[in-house]
N, C-alpha and C positions, 0 to 999 in steps of 0.2 A: 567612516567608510565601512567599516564592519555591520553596521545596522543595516546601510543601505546594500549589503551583500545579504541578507539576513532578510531584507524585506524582499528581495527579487526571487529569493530562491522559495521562501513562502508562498508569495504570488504564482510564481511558475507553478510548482506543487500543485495551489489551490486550481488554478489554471486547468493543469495536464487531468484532476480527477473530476472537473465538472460533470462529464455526461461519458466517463469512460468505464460505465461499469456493465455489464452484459450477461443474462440469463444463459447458461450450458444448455441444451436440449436434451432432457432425461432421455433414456433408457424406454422404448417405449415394449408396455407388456412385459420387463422380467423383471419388474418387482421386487429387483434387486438392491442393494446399498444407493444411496444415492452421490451422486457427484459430488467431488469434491469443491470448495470456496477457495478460490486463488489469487493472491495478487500477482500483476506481472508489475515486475517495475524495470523501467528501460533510465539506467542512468547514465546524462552521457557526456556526464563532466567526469574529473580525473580522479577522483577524491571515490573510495571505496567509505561505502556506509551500509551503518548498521542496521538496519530496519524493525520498528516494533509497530506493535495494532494495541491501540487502545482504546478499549471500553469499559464502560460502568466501573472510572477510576484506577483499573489496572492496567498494565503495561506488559505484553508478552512480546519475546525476541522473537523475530520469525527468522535471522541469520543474516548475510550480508551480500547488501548488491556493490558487486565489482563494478570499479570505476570503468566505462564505457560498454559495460555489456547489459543483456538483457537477463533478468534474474526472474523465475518462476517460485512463488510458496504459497505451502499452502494453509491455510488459515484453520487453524482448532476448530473442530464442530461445536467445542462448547459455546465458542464468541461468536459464532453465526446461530440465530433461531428466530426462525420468522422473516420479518423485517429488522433488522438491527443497528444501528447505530454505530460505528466506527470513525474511529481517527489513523493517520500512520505519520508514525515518525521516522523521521532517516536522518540518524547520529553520524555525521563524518568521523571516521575512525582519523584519531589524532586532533582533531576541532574540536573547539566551543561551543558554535551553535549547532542549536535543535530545531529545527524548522518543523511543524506541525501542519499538516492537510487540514482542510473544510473536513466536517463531519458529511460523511456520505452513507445511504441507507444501503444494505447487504444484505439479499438474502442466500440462502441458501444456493450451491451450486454455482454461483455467478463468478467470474470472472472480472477481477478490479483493476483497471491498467493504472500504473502512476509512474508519470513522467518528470524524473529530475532533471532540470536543463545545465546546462554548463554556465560557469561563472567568469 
């Protein structure tokens, strides 16, 4: 039973981040800082989880989305350059499993929605 909880919540994940990633509109003419790289994650099962981004092997916290609400972070400029390669994990605080997103490409500026479904 635990698997088959463990394969849905994957699926939903891989699911919710197919085509939900979205380019910010810079700044135009001030030549200023550039826009930040955000995930939003809307979880909207009951279970408060942890959230990390991982790339090229490392695992960074980005903090924790509360069970039914929508949570905004935002993501190190060092792990966005370019096009970049990302994974997110969302560790249920107090749970075992770790459900892993599809690797999605990021770049800079963009906006990564992920949706945790309820179980």
């Amino acid at each position: 039973m635990r698997n088959v909880i463990r394969a849905a919540l994957v699926a939903g994940i891989a699911l919710a981040l197919g085509a939900c990633s979205h380019q910010v509109a810079p700044e135009e003419g001030t030549g200023g800082p550039k826009p930040p790289t955000v995930l939003k994650v809307e979880n909207q099962g009951f279970v408060d989880m942890t959230i990390y981004v991982l790339s090229s092997g490392q695992r960074v916290r980005l903090g924790l989305a509360v069970g039914n609400t929508t949570t905004r972070f935002r993501i190190p400029d060092y792990l966005v350059g370019g096009l970049t390669p990302l994974r997110f994990l969302a560790d249920p605080v107090g749970g075992t499993r770790m459900p892993v997103s599809d690797q999605i490409t990021v770049s800079p500026g963009e906006e990564v929605d992920l949706v945790i479904p309820p179980h």
